[in-house]
DSSP file (Angstrom, degrees, kcal/mol; ACC not computed):
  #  RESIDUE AA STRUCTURE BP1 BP2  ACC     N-H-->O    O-->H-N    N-H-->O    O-->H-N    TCO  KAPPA ALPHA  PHI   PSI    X-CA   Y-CA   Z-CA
    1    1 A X    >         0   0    0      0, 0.0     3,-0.5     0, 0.0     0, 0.0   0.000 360.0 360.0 360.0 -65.4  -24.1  -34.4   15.1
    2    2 A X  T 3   +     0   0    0      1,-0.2     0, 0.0     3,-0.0     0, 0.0   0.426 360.0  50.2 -96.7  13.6  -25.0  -30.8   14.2
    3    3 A X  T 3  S+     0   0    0      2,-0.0     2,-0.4     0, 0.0    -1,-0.2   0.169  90.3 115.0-124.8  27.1  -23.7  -28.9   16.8
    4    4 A X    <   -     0   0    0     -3,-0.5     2,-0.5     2,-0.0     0, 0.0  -0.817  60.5-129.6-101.4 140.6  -20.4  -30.7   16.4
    5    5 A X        -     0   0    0     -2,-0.4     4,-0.1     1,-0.2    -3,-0.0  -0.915  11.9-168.9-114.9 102.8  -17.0  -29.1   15.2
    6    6 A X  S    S+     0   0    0     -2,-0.5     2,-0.3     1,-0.1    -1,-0.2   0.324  78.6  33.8 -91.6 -18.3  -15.1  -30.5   12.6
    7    7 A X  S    S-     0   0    0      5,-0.0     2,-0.2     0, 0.0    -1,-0.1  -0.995  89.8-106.4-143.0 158.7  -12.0  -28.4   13.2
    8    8 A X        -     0   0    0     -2,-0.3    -2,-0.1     1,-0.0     0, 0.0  -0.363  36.3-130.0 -79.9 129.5  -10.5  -26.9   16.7
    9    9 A X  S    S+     0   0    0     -2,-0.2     2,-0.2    -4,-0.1    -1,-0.0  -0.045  72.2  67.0 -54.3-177.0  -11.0  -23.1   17.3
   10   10 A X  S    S-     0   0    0      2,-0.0     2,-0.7     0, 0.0    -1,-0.0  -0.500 108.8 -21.3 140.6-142.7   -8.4  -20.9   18.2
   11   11 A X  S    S+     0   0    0     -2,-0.2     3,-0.1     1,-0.1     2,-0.0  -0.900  81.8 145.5 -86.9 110.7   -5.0  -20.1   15.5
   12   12 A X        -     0   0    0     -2,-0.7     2,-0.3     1,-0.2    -1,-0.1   0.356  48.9  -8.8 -86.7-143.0   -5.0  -23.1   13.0
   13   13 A X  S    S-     0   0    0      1,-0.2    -1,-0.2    -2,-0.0     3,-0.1  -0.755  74.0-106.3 -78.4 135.0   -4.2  -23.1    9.4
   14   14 A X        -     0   0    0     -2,-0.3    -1,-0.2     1,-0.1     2,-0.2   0.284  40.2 -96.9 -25.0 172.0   -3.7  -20.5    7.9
   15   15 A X    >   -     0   0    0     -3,-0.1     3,-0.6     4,-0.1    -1,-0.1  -0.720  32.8-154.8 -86.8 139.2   -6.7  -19.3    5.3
   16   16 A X  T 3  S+     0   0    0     -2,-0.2    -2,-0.1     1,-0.2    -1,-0.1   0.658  85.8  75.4 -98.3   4.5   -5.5  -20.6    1.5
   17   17 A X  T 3  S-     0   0    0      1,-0.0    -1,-0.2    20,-0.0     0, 0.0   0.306 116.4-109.8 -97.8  10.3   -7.5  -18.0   -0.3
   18   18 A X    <   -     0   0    0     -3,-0.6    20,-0.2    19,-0.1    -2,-0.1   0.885  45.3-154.2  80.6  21.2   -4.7  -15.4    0.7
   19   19 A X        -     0   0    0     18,-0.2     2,-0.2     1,-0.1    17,-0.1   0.183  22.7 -86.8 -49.1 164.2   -7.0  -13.5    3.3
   20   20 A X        -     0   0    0     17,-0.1     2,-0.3     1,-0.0    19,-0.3  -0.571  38.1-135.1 -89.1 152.0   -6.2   -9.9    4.1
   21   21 A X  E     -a   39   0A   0     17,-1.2    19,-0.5    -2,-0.2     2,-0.3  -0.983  14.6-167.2 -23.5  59.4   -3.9   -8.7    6.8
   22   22 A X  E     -a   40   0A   0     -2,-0.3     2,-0.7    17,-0.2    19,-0.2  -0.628  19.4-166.6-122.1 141.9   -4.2   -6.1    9.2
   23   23 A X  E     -a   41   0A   0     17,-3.6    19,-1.9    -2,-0.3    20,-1.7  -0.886  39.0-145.6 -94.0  97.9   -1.7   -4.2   11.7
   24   24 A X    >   -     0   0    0     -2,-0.7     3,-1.5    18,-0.2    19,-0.0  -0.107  27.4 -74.9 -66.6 151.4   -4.4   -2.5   14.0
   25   25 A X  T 3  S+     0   0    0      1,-0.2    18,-0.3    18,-0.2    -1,-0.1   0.266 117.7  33.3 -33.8 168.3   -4.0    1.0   15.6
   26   26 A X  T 3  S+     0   0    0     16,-0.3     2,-0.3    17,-0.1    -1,-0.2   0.631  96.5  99.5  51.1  -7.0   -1.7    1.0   18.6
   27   27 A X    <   -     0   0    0     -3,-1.5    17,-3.0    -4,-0.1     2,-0.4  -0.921  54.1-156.1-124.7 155.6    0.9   -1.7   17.3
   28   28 A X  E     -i   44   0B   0     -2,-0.3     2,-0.4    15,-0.2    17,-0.2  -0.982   2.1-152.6-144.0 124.8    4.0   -1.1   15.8
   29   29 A X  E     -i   45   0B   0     15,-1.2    17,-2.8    -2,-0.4     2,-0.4  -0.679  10.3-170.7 -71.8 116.6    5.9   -3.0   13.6
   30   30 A X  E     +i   46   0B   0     -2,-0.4    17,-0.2    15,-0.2     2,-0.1  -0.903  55.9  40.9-124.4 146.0    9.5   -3.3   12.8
   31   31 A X  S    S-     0   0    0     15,-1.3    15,-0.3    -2,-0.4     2,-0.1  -0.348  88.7 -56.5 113.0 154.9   10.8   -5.5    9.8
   32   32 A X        -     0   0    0     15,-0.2     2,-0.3    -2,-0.1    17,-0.2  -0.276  42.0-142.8 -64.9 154.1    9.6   -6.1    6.0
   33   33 A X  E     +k   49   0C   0     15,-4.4    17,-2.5    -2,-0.1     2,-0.3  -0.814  20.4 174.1-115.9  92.0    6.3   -7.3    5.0
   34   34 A X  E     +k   50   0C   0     -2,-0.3     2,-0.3    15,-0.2    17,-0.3  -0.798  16.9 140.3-111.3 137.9    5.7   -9.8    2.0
   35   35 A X  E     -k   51   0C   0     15,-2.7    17,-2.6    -2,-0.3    18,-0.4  -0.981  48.9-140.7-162.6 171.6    2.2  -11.4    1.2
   36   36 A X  S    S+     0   0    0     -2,-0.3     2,-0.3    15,-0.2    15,-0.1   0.327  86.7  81.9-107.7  16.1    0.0  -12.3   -1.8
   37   37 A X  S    S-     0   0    0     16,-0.1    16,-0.3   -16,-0.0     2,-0.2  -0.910  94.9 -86.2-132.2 157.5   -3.0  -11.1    0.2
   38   38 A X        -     0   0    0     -2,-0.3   -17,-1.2   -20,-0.2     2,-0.2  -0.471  48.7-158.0 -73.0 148.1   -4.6   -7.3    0.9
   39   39 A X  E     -ab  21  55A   0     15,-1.9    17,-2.0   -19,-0.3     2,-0.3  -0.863   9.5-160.5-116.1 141.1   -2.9   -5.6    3.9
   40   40 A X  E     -ab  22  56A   0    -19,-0.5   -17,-3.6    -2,-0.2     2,-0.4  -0.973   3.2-164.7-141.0 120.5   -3.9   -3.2    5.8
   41   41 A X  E     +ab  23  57A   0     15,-2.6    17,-2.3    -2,-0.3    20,-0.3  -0.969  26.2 147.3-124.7 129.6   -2.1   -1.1    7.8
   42   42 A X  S    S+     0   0    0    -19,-1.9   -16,-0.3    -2,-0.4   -18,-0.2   0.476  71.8  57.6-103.1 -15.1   -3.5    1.3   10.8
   43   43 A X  S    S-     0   0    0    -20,-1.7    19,-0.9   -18,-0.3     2,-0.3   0.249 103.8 -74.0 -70.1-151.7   -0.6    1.2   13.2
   44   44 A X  E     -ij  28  62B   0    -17,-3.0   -15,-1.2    17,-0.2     2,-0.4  -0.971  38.5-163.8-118.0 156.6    3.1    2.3   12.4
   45   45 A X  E     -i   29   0B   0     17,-1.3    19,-0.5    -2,-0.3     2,-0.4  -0.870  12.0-162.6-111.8 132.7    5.5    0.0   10.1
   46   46 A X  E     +i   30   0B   0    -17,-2.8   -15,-1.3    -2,-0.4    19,-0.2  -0.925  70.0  40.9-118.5 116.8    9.1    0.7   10.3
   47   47 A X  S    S-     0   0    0     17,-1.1    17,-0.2    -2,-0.4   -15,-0.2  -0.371  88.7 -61.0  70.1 175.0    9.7   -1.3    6.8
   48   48 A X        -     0   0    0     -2,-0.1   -15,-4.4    17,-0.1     2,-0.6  -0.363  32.0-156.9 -85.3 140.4    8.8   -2.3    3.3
   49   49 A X  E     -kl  33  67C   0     17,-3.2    19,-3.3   -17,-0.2     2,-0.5  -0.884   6.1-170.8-109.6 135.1    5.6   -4.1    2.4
   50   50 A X  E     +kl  34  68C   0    -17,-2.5   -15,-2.7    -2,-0.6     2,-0.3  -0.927  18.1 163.4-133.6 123.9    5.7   -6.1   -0.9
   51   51 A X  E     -k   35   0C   0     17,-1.9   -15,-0.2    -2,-0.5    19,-0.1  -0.895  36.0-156.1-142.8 121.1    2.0   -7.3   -1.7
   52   52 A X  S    S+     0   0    0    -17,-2.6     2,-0.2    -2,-0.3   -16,-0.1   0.106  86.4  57.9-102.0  27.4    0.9   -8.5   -5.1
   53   53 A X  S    S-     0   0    0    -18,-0.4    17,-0.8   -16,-0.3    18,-0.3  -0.566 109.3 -51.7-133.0-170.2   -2.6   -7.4   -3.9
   54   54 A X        -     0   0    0     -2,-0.2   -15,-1.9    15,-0.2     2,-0.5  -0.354  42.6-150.5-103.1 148.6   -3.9   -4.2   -2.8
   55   55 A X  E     +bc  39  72A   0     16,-4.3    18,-2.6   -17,-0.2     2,-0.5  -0.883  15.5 176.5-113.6 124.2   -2.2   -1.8    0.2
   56   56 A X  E     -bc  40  73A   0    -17,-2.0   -15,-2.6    -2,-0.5     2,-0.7  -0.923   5.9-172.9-130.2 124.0   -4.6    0.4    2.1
   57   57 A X  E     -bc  41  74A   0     16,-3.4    19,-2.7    -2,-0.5    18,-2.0  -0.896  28.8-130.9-107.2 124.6   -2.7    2.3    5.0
   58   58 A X        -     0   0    0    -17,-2.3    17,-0.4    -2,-0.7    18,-0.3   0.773  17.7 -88.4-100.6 -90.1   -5.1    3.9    6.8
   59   59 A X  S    S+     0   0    0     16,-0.3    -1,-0.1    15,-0.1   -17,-0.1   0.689 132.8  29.8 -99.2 -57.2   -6.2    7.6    8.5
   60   60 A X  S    S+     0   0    0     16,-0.1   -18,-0.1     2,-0.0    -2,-0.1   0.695 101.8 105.3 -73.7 -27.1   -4.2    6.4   11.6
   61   61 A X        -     0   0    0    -20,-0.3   -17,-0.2     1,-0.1   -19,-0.1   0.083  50.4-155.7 -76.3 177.6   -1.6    4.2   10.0
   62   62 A X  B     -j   44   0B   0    -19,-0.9   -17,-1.3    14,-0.2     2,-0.2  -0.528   8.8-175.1-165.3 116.1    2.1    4.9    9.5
   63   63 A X  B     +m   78   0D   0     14,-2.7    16,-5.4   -19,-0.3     2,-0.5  -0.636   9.9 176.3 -99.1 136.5    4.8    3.6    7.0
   64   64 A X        +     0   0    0    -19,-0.5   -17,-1.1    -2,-0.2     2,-0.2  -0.710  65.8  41.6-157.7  84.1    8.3    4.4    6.9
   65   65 A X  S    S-     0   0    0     -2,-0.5     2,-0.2   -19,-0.2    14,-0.1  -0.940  94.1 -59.1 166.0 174.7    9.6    2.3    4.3
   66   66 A X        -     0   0    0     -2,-0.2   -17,-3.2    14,-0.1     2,-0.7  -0.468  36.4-162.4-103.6 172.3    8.5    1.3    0.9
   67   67 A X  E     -l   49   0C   0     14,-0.7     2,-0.3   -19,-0.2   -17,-0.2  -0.918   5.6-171.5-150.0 131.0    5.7   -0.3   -0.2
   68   68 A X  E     +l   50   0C   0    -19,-3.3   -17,-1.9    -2,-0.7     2,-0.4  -0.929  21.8 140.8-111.4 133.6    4.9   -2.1   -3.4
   69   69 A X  B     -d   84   0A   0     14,-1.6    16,-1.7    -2,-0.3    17,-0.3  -0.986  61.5-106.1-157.4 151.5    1.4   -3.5   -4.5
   70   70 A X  S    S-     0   0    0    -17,-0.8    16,-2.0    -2,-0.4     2,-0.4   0.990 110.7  -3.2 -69.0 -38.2   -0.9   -3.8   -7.7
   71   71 A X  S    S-     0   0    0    -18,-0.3   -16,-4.3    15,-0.2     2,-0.5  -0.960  73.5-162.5-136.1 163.2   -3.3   -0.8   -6.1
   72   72 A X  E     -ce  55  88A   0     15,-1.5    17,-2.4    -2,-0.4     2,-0.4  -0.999  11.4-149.4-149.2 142.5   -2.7    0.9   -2.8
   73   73 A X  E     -ce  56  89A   0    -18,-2.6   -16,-3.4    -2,-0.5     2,-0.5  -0.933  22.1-175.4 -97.4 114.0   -5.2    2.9   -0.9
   74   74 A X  E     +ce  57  90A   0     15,-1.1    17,-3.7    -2,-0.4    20,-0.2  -0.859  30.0 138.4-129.2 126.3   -3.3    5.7    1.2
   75   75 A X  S    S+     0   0    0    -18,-2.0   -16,-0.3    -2,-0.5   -17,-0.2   0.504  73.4  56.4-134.1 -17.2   -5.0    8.3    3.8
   76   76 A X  S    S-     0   0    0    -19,-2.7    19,-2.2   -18,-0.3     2,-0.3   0.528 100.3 -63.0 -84.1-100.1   -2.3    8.0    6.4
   77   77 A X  E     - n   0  95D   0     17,-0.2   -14,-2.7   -16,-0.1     2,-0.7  -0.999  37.6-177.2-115.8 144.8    1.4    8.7    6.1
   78   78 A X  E     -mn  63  96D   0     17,-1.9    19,-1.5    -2,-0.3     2,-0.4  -0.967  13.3-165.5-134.0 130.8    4.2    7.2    4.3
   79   79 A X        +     0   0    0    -16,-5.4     2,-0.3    -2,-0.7    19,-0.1  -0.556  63.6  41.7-123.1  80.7    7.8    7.9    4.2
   80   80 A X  S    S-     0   0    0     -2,-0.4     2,-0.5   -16,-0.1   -14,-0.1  -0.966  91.2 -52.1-167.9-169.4    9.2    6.2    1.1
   81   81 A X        -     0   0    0     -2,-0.3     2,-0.9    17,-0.3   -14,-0.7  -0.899  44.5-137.7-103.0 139.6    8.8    5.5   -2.1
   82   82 A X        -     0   0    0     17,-1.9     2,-0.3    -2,-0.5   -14,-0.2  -0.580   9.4-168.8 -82.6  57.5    5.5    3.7   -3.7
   83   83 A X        +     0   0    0     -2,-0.9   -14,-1.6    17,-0.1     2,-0.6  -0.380  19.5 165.0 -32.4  68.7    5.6    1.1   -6.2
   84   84 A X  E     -df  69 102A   0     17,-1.4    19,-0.8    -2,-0.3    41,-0.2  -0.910  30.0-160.4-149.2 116.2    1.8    0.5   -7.8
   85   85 A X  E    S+     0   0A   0    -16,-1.7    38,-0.5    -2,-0.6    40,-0.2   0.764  83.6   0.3 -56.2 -38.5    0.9   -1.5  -11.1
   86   86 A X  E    S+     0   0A   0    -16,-2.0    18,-4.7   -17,-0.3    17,-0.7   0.489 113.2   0.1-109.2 -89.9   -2.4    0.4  -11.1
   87   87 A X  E     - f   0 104A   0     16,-0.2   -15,-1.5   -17,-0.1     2,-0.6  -0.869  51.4-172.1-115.1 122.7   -4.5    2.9   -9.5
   88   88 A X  E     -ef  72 105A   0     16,-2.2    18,-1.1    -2,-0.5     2,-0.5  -0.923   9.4-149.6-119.9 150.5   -3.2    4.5   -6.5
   89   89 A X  E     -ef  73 106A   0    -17,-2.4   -15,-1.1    -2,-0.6     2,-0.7  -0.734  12.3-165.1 -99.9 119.9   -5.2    6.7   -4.3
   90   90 A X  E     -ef  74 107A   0     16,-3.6    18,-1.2    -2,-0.5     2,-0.3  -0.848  35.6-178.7 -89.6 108.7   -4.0    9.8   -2.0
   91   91 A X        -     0   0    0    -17,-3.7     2,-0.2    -2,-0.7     4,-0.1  -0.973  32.0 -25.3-139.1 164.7   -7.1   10.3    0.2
   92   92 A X  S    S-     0   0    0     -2,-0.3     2,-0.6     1,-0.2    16,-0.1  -0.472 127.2 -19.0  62.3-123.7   -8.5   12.7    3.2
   93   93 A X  S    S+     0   0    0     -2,-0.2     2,-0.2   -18,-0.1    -1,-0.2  -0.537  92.6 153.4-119.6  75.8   -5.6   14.0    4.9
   94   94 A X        -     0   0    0     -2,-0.6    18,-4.4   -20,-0.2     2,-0.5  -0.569  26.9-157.9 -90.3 150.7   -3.0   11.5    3.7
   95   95 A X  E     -n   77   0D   0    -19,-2.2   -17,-1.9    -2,-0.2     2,-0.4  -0.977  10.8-178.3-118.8 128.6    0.7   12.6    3.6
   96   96 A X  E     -n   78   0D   0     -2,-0.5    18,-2.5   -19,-0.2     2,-0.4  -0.999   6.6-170.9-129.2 145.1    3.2   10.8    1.4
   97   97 A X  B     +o  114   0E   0    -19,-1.5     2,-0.3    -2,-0.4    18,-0.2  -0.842  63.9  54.9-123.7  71.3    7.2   12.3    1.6
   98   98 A X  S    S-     0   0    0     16,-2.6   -17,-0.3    -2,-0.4    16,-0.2  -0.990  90.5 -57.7 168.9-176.7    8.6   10.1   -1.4
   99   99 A X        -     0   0    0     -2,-0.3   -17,-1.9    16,-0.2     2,-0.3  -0.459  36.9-152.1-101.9 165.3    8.4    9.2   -4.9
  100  100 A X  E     - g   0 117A   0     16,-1.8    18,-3.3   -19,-0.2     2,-0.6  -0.939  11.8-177.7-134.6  98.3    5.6    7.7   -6.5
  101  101 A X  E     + g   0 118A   0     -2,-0.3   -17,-1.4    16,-0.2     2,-0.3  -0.967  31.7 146.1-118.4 144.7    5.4    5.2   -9.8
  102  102 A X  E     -fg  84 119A   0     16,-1.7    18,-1.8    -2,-0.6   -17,-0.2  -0.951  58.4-128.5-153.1 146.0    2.2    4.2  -10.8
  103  103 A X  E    S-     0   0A   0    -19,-0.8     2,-0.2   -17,-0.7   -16,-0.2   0.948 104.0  -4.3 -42.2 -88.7   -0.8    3.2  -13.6
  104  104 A X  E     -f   87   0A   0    -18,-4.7   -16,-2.2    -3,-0.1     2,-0.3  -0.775  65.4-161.5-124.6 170.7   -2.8    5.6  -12.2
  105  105 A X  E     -f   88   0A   0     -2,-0.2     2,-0.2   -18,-0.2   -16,-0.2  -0.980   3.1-173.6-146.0 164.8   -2.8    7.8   -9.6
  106  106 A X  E     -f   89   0A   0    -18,-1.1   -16,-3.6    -2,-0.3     2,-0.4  -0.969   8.4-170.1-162.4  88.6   -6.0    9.8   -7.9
  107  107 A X  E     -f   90   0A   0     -2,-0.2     2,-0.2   -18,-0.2   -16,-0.2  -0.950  23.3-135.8-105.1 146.4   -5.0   12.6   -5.0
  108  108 A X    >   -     0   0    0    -18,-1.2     3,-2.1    -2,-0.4   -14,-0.0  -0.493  30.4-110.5-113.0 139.9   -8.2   13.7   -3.2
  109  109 A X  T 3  S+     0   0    0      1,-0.2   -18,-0.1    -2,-0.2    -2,-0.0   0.799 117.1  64.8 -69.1  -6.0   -7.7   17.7   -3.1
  110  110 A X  T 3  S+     0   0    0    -18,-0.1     2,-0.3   -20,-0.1    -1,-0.2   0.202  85.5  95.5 -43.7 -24.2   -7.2   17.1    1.0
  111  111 A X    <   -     0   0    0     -3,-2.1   -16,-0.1   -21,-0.2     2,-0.1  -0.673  67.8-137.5-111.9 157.2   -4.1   15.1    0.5
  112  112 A X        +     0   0    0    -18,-4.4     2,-0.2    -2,-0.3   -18,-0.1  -0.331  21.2 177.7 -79.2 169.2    0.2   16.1    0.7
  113  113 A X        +     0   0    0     28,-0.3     2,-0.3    -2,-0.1   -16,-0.2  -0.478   0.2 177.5-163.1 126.1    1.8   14.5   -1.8
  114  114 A X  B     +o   97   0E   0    -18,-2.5   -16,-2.6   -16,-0.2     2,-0.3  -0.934  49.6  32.6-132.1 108.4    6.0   15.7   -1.7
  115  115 A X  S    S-     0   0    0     -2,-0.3    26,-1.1   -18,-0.2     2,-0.4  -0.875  92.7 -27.4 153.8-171.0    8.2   13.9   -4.4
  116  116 A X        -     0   0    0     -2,-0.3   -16,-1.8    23,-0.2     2,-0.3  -0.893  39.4-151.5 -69.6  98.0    8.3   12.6   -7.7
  117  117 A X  E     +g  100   0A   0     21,-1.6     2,-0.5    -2,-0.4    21,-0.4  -0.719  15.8 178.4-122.9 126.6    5.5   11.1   -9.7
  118  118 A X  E     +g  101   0A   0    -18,-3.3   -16,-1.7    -2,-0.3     2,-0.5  -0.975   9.4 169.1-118.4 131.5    6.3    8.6  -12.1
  119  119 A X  E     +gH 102 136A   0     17,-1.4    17,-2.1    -2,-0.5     2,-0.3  -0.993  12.8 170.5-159.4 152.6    3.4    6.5  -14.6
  120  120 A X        -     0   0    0    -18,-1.8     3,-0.4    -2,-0.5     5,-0.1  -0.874  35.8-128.9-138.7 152.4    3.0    4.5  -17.2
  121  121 A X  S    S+     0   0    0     -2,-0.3     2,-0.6     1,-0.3    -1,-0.1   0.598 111.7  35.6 -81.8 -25.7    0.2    2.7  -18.7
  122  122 A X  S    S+     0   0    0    -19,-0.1     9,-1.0    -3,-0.0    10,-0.8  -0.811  89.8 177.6-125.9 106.6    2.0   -0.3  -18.7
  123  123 A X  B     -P  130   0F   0     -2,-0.6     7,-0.2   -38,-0.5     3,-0.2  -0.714  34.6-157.0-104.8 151.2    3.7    0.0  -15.9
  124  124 A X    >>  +     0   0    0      5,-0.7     3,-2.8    -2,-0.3     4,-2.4  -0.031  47.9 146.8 -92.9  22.8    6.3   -2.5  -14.3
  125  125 A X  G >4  +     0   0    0      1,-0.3     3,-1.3   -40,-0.2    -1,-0.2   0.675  55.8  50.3 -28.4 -60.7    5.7   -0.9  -11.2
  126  126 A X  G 34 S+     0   0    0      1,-0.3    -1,-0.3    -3,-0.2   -43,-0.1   0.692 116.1  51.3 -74.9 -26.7    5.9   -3.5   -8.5
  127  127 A X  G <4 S-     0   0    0     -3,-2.8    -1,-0.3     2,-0.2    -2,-0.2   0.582 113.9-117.5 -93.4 -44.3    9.3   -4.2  -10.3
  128  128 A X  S << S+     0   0    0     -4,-2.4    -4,-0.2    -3,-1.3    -3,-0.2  -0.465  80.6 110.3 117.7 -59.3   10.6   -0.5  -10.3
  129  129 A X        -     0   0    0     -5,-0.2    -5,-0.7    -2,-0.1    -1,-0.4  -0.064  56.3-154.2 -39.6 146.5   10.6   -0.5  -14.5
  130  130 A X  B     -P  123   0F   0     -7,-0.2    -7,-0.2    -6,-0.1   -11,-0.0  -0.941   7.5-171.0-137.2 138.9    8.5    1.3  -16.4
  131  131 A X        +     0   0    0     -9,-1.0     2,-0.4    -2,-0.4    -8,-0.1   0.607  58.1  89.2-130.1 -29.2    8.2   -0.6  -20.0
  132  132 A X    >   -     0   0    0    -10,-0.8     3,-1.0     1,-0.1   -13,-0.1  -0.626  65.3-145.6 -95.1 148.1    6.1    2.3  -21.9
  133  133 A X  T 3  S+     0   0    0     -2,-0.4     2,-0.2     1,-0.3    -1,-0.1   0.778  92.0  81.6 -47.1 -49.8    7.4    5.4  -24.0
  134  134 A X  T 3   +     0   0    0      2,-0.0    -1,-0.3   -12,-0.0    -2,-0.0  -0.157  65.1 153.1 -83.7  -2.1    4.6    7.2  -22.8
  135  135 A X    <   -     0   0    0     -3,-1.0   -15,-0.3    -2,-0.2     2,-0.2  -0.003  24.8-157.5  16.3  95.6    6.0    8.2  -19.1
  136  136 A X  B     -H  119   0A   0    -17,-2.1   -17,-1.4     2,-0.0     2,-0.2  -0.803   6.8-167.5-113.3 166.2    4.9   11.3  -17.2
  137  137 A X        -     0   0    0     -2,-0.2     2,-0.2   -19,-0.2   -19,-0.2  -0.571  14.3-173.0-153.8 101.9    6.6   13.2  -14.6
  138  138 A X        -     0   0    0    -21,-0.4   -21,-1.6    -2,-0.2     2,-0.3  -0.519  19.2-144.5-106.3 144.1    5.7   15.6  -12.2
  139  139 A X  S    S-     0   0    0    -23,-0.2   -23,-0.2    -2,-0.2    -2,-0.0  -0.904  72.8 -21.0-122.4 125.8    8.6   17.3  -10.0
  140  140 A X  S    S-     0   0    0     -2,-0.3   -24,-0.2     1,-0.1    -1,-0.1   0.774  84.7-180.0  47.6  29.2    7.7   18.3   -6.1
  141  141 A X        -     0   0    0    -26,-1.1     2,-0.4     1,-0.1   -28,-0.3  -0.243  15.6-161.3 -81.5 178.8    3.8   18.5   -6.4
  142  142 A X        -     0   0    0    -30,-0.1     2,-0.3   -28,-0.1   -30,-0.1  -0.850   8.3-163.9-159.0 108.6    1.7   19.2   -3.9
  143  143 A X              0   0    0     -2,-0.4   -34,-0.1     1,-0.2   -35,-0.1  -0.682 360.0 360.0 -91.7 133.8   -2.5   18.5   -3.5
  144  144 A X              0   0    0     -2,-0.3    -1,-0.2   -32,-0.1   -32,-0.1   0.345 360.0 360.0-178.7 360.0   -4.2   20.6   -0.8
């Protein structure tokens, strides 16, 4: 009665609440990534992630491809350009080699940053479009 299991262990159904995602250290991934749930990446990606939920790649991870998200968390390396409807973060000793459009953006004084920084307050980011007048743009910076 109570020690009884109403569904079978193992890989089932999926979660519906959109549960987060991880690629763990030591695995490497080749191909795009699409999901409505946070991702996490600590291994390497050879492709784009498109996420309408938050991206964290992490100390170890490594992306080489682009990646679009409403906020991204970055402290390992990325080689692309970064799509991010609100606040994305450069932290510890993250490297990103690519252009950047963004809400807001946050580099930790610790972090690379090489490329283009593009933001808006209402930004179409995830989309590539930038919908306000109000536009900034920073050419080749570099936090460290």
């Amino acid at each position: 009665m109570f020690n009884q299991k109403s569904k079978s262990e193992g890989f089932g159904d999926a979660p519906a609440s959109g549960g987060a995602s991880l690629i763990a250290a030591g695995t490497t991934l080749k191909g795009d990534i699409t999901s409505n749930g946070d991702i996490r990446i600590d291994g390497t990606l050879h492709g784009n992630i498109h996420c309408t939920a938050k991206v964290v790649i992490g100390a170890n991870g490594v992306v080489e491809g682009d990646i679009s998200g409403q906020q991204a968390d970055i402290m390992g390396k990325v080689k692309g350009t970064i799509h991010v409807k609100e606040l994305l973060q450069l932290k510890g000793s993250s490297v990103v080699n690519g252009n950047i459009h963004a809400g807001k953006l946050q580099i930790e004084p610790t972090a690379n940053f090489n490329g283009q920084c593009h933001m808006s307050e209402l930004s179409g980011a995830v989309n590539g479009n930038s919908r306000s007048g109000s536009e900034k743009k920073v050419d080749n910076a570099v936090a460290a």
